[in-house]
C-alpha positions as CSV (number, residue, x, y, z in Angstrom):
1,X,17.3,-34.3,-13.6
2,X,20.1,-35.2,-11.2
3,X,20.4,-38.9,-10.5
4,X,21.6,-37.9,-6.6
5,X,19.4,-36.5,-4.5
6,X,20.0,-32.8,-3.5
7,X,19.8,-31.1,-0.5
8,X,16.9,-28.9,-1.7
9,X,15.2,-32.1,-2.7
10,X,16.2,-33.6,0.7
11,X,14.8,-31.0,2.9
12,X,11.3,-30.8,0.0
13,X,11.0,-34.6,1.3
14,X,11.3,-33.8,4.7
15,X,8.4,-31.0,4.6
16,X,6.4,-33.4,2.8
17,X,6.7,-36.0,5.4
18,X,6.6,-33.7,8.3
19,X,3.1,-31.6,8.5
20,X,1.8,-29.5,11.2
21,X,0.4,-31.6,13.7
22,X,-0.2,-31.7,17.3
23,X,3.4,-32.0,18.4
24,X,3.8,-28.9,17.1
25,X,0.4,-27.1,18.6
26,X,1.9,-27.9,21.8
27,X,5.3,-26.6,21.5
28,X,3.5,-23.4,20.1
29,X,1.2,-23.3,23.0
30,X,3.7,-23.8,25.3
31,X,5.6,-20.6,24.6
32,X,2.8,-18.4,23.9
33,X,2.0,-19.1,27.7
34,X,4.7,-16.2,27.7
35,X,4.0,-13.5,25.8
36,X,7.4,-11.9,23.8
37,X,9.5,-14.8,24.6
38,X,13.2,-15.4,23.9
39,X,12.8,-18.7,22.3
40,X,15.7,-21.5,21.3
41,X,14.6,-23.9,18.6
42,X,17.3,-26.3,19.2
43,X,17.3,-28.4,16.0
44,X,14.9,-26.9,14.0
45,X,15.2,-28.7,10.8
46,X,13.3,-26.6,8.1
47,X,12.4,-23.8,10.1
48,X,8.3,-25.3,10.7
49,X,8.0,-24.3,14.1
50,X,10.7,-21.6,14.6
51,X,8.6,-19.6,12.0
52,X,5.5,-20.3,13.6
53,X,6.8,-19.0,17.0
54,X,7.9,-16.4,15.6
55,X,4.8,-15.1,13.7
56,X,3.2,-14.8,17.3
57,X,5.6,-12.3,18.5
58,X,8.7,-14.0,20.1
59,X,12.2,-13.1,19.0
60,X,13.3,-16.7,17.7
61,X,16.7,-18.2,17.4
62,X,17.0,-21.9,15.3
63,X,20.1,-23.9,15.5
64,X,20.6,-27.1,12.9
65,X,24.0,-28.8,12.1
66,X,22.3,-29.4,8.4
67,X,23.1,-26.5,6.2
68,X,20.2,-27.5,3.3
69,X,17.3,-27.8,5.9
70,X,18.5,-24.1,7.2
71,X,18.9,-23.1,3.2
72,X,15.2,-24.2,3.5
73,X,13.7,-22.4,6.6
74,X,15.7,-19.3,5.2
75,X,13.8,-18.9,1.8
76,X,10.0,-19.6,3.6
77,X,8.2,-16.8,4.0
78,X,8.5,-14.7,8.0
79,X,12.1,-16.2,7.7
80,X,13.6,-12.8,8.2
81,X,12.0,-12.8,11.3
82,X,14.4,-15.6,12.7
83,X,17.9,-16.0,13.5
84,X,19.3,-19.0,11.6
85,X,22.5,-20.2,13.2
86,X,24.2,-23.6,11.8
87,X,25.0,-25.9,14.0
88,X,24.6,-27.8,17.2
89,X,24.3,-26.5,21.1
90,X,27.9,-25.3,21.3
91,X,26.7,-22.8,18.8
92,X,23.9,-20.8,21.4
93,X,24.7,-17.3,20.9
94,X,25.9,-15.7,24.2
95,X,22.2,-14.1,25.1
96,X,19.4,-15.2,27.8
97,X,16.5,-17.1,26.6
98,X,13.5,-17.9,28.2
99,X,12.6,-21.4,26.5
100,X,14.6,-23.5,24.7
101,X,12.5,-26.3,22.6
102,X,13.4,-29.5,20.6
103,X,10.8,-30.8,18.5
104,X,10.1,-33.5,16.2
105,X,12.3,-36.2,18.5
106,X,15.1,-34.4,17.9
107,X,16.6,-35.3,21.2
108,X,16.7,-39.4,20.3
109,X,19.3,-38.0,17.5
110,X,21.7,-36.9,20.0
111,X,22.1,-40.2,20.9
112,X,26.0,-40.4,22.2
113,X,25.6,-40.0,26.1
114,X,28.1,-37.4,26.0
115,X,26.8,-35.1,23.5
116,X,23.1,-35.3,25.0
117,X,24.9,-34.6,28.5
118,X,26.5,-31.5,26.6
119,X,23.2,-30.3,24.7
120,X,21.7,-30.0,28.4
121,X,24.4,-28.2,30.2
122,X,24.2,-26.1,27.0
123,X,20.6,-25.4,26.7
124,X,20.8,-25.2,30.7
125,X,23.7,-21.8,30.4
126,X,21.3,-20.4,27.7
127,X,18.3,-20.2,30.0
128,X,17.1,-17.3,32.4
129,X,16.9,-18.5,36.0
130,X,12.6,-19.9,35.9
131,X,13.4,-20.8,31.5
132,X,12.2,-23.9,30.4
133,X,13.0,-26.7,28.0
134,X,10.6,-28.8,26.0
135,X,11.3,-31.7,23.7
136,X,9.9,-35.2,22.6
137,X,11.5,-38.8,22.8
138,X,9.6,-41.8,22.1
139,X,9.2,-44.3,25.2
140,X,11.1,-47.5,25.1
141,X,8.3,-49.3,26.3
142,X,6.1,-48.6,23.0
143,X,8.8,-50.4,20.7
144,X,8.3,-48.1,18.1
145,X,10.9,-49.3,16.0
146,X,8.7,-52.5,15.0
147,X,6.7,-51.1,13.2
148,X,9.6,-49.5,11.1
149,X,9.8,-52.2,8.7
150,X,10.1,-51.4,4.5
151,X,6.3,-52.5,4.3
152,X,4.9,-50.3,7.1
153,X,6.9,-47.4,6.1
154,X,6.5,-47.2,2.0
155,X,5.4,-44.4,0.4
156,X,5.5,-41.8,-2.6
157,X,6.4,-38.5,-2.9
158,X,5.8,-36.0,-6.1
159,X,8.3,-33.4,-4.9
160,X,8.1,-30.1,-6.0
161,X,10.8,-29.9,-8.4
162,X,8.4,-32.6,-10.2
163,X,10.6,-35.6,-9.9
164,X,9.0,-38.9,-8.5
165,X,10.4,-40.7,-5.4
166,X,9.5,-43.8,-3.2
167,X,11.1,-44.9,0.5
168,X,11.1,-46.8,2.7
169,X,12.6,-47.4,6.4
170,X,14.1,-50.1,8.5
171,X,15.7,-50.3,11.3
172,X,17.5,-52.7,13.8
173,X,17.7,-52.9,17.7
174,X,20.9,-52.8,19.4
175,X,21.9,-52.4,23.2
176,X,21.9,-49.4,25.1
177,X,18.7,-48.2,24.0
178,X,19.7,-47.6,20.6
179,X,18.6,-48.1,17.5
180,X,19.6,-48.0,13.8
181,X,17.5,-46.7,11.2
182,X,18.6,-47.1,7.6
183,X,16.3,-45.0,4.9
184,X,16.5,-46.4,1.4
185,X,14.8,-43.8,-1.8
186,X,14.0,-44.2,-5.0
187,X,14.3,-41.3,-7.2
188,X,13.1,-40.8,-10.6
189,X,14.0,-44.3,-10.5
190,X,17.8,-44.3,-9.7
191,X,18.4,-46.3,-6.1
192,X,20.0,-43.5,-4.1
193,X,23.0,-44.5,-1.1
194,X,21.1,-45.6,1.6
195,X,21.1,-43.3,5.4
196,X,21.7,-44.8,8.0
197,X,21.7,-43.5,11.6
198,X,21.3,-44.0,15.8
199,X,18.4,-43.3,17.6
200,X,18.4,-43.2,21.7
201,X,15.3,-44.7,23.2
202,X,15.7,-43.2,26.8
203,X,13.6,-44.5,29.1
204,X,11.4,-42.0,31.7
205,X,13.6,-42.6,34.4
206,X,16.8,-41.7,32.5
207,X,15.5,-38.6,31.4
208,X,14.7,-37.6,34.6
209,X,17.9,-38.5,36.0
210,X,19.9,-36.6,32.7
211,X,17.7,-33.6,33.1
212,X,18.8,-33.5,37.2
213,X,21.9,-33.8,36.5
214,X,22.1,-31.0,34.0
215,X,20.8,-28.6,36.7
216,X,17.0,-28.8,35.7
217,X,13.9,-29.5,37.7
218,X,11.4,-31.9,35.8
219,X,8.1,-30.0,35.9
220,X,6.4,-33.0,34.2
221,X,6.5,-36.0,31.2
222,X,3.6,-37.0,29.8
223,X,2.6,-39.9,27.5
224,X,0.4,-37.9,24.8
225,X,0.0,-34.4,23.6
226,X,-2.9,-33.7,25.4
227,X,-1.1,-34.6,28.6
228,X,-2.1,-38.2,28.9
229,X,-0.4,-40.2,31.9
230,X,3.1,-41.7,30.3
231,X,1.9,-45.5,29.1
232,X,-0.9,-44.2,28.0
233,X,-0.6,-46.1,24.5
234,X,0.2,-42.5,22.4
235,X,4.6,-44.1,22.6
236,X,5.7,-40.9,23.9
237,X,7.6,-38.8,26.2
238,X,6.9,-35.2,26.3
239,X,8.7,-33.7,28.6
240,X,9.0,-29.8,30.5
241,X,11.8,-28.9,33.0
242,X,12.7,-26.2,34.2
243,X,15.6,-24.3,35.3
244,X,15.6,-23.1,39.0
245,X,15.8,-19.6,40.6
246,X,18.5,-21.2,42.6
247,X,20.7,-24.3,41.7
248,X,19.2,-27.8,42.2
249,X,21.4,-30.2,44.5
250,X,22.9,-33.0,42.0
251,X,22.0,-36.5,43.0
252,X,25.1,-38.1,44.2
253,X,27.0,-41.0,42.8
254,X,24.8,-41.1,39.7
255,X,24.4,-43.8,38.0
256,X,27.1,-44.8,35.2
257,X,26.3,-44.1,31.7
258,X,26.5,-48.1,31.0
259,X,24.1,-48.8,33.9
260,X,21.5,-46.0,32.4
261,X,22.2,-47.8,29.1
262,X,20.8,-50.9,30.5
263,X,18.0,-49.2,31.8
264,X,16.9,-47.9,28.5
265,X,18.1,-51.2,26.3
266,X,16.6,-51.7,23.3
């Protein structure tokens, strides 16, 4: 067996550490309130919830910048139901959708203020006047990154290719909001090159402010999945805006990326 890691392997790991849960029943809920939806799965990794959307009757587009996780979602079964397109939001085909979704915390991974302004004027062109966007981001105020430590976060993996692997997470504050998160694995006993990358830990009223600026209306952000107030101890921030019939007035003299940074520091 290779002593590297793969990128089938790497996307094997990811489905193992990524089951349906109830992130994902409410993403799928959410656009089945529209039956035969256009739907945009911004990000959509392995292809769990595109192909779930999907199988209920919408015609489903997924965009990911990683080539293995698509070479993943395109060999599960219903994937010739979906259009797999590599890349980021500057890759949304030139069509009218009527939800756009990023799951899994997606979002925090755009975590340069430009691109994330960019992924929402993006997402914002690809909607139908009354679309809406959905996505996840962990609240600041939760501090989720403590418990990211190489204790908390061990465990073991049989993948299916047979080989054995353990990892393990940990991360470090910084300012801004952001957040490094370095994953170390073991396989088949050979230390593989660690991972390292940014999260962005944007706080409610930054979102808010980003999504208004983009040209959406916030139609709420909740703190749970079953719509629990924001604080409500379940770390997150689910939010739904949506795109008006007619264009939103922009709030003037906005604040400055740095002060929003401050806002959301880590």
């Amino acid at each position: 067996m290779s002593s590297l890691m793969t990128g089938a392997q790497l996307s094997a790991l990811y489905d193992a550490e990524n089951q349906w849960a109830a992130d994902d029943d409410f993403f799928l809920a959410l656009v089945n309130e529209k039956p035969n939806s256009r739907v945009l799965d911004l990000g959509c990794g392995t292809g769990r919830v595109s192909l779930a959307v999907a199988a209920t009757g919408h015609r489903v587009v997924g965009i990911d910048p990683n080539t293995s996780s698509l070479a993943a979602a395109r060999g599960k079964r219903g994937a010739e139901d979906v259009t797999w397109i590599d890349g980021t939001s500057a890759q949304i085909p030139e069509e009218t959708f009527d939800v756009a979704i990023m799951t899994a915390h997606v979002a925090q991974a755009i975590s340069a203020d430009d691109d994330w302004s960019r992924t929402l004027a993006d997402v914002h062109r690809a909607l139908a006047p009354g679309g809406r966007l959905a996505f996840d981001s962990r609240d600041p105020l939760a501090r989720a990154w403590e418990g990211w430590t190489p204790v908390r976060t061990l465990r073991g993996h049989t993948l299916p290719d047979g080989s054995t692997l353990e990892a393990w997470m940990e991360c470090a504050p910084l300012s801004g909001g952001l957040v490094t998160l370095t994953e170390h694995r073991v396989l088949n006993g050979s230390i593989q090159p660690a991972e390292t990358s940014v999260l962005a830990f944007r706080t409610e009223e930054q979102l808010r402010l980003d999504l208004t600026m983009a040209g959406f209306a916030a139609e709420r952000i909740s703190g749970g999945w079953s719509g629990e107030d924001v604080g409500s101890g379940q770390g997150e921030l689910i939010v739904v805006a949506r795109k008006p019939h007619s264009p939103e007035p922009t709030t003037k003299n906005p604040a400055p990326a740095t002060m929003r940074a401050v806002q959301g520091q880590a």
